[in-house]
N, C-alpha and C positions, 0 to 999 in steps of 0.2 A: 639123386644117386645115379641113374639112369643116364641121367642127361653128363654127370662127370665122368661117367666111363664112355658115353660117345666121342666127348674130347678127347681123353686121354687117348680110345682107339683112334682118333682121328690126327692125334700129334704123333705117335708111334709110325704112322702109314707116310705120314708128308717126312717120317725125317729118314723113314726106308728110302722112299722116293729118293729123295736128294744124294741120298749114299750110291744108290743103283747109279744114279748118272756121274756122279761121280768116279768111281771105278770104274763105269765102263769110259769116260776121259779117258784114265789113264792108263787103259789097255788100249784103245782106238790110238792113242797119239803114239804111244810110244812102237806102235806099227806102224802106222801112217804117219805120222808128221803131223803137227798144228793145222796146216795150209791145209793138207788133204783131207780131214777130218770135218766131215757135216753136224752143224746139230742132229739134221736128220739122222746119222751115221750113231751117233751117242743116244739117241733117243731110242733108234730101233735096238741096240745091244744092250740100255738097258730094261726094253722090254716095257716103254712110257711111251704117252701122247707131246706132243708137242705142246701142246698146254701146257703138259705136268714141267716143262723144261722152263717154261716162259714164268711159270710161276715162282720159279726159285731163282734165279737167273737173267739177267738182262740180256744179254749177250754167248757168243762162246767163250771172247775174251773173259767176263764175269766168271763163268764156270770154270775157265783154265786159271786162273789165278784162285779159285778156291781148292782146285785138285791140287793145285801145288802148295797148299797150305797141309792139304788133305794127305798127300804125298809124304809131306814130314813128318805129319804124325803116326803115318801109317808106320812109317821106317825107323823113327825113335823109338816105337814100341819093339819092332826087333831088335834091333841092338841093345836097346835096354834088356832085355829080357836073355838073349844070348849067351851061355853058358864062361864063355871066356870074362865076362865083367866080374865074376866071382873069383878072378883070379887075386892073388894077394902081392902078388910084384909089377909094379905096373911096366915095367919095358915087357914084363911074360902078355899083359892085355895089349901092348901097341903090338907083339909080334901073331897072338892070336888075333886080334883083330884081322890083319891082315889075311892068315892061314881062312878066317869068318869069310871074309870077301871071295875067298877064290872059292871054297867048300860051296857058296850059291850062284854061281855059276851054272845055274842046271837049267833043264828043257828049252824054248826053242830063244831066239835071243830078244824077243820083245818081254821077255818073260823077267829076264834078271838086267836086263841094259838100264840107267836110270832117267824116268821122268824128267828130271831137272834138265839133267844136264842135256839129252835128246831134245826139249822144248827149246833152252836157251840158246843152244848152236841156230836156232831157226827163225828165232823170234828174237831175239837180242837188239836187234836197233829199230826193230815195227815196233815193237809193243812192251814198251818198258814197262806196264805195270807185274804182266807177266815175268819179265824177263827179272824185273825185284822179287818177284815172290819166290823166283825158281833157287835165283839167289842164296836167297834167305835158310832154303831147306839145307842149302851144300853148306853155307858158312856156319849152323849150329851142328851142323849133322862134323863138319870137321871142330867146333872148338871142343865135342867131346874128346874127341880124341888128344886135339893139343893139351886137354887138360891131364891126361896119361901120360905125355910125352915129357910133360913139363915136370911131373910129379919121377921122372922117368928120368929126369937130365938131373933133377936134386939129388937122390938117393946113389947117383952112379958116378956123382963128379963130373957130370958132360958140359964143358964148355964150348963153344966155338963162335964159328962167323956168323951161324944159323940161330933160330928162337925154333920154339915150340910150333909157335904158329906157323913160319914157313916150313916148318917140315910137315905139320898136317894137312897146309893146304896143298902141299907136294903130293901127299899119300891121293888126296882128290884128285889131284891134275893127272897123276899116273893110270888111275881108274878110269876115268872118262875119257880115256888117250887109249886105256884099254878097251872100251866099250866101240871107241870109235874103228877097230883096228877088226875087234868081232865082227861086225857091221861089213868093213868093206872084205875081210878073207870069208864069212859065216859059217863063221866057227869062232867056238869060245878056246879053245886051245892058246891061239896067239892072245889072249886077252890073261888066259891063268900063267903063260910065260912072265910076260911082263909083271904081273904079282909076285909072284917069285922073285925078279929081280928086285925089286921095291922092296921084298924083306931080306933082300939081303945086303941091300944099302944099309938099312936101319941098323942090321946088325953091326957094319964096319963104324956106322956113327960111333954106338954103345960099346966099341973095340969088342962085341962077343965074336967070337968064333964058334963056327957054324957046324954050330952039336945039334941043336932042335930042328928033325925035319918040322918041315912046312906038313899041316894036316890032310 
């Protein structure tokens, strides 16, 4: 009995461990960059030996292709969980949705800028395992959304040139175009501009006229 609770304490600790260096990846990058970013630099922030990093991990590569596995699930539990998905019409969730994104917008800009997309602008033609994984997080994190849009273009009679899917992957490209714009003015202002304009494309797609402030 003894000896199963020192496992168990001992499985609890190594899977702390792995979280600690993992969030501190994705604080360290998303300030620094992939390139500038030391294992030393991730190990000292999350407060581990260089062992404890070797032991889980091959590599930085390794580790950043696990933060960005890590990353999506961190960010589907918010969205999942965010009050607008209780909404009962879905063009009301594509436009909260939106209203969602500018709302976190808050404190300094490594704080709300995204993993993904900050790693993949960097790494995209060195390290394609990464640059798949970062991938990965933006294309499920947008088909939730295509899946509201879609449900969104049924109920309202929306046809056109467009699908589902290129408008959600729109709604991403306008985000990350916003993240990038924070970055070079620093300030998130010109980043919650540009959201605003994005919802109020959406609304001319859906012919609404622009009754619901943005949140």
């Amino acid at each position: 009995m003894v000896r199963s609770m020192e496992i168990n304490v001992a499985a609890v600790e190594t899977s702390n461990t792995k979280t600690k260096l993992l969030d501190a990846a994705l604080t360290a990058i998303r300030a620094k960059g992939y390139t500038a970013t030391t294992v030393d630099d991730i190990c000292q922030a999350a407060g581990v030996t260089k062992g404890a990093f070797f032991h889980h991990f091959k590599s930085k590569e390794d580790l950043v292709v696990a933060a960005a596995r890590h990353w999506g699930a961190l960010t589907s539990g918010l969205f999942a969980s965010a009050p607008y998905r209780a909404l009962p019409d879905p063009l009301d969730r594509v436009l909260a949705y939106v209203d969602f994104r500018k709302a976190i917008l808050q404190g300094e800009l490594p704080e709300y800028t995204c993993f993904a997309g900050t790693t993949i602008q960097e790494v995209y033609d060195t390290h394609p395992l990464i640059r798949e994984a970062c991938e990965k997080t933006i294309s499920d994190h947008a088909a939730v959304v295509e899946a509201d849009i879609a449900e969104a273009m049924r109920k309202y009679n929306i046809t056109g040139d467009w699908t589902a899917q290129s408008l959600a992957l729109y709604t991403q490209a306008v985000l990350q175009g916003a993240f990038i714009l924070a970055k070079a003015k620093q300030n998130s202002a010109v980043a919650g501009d540009c959201i605003d304009h994005l919802r109020r494309y959406i609304e001319m797609l859906f012919n609404q006229p622009e009754t619901k402030e943005a949140a």
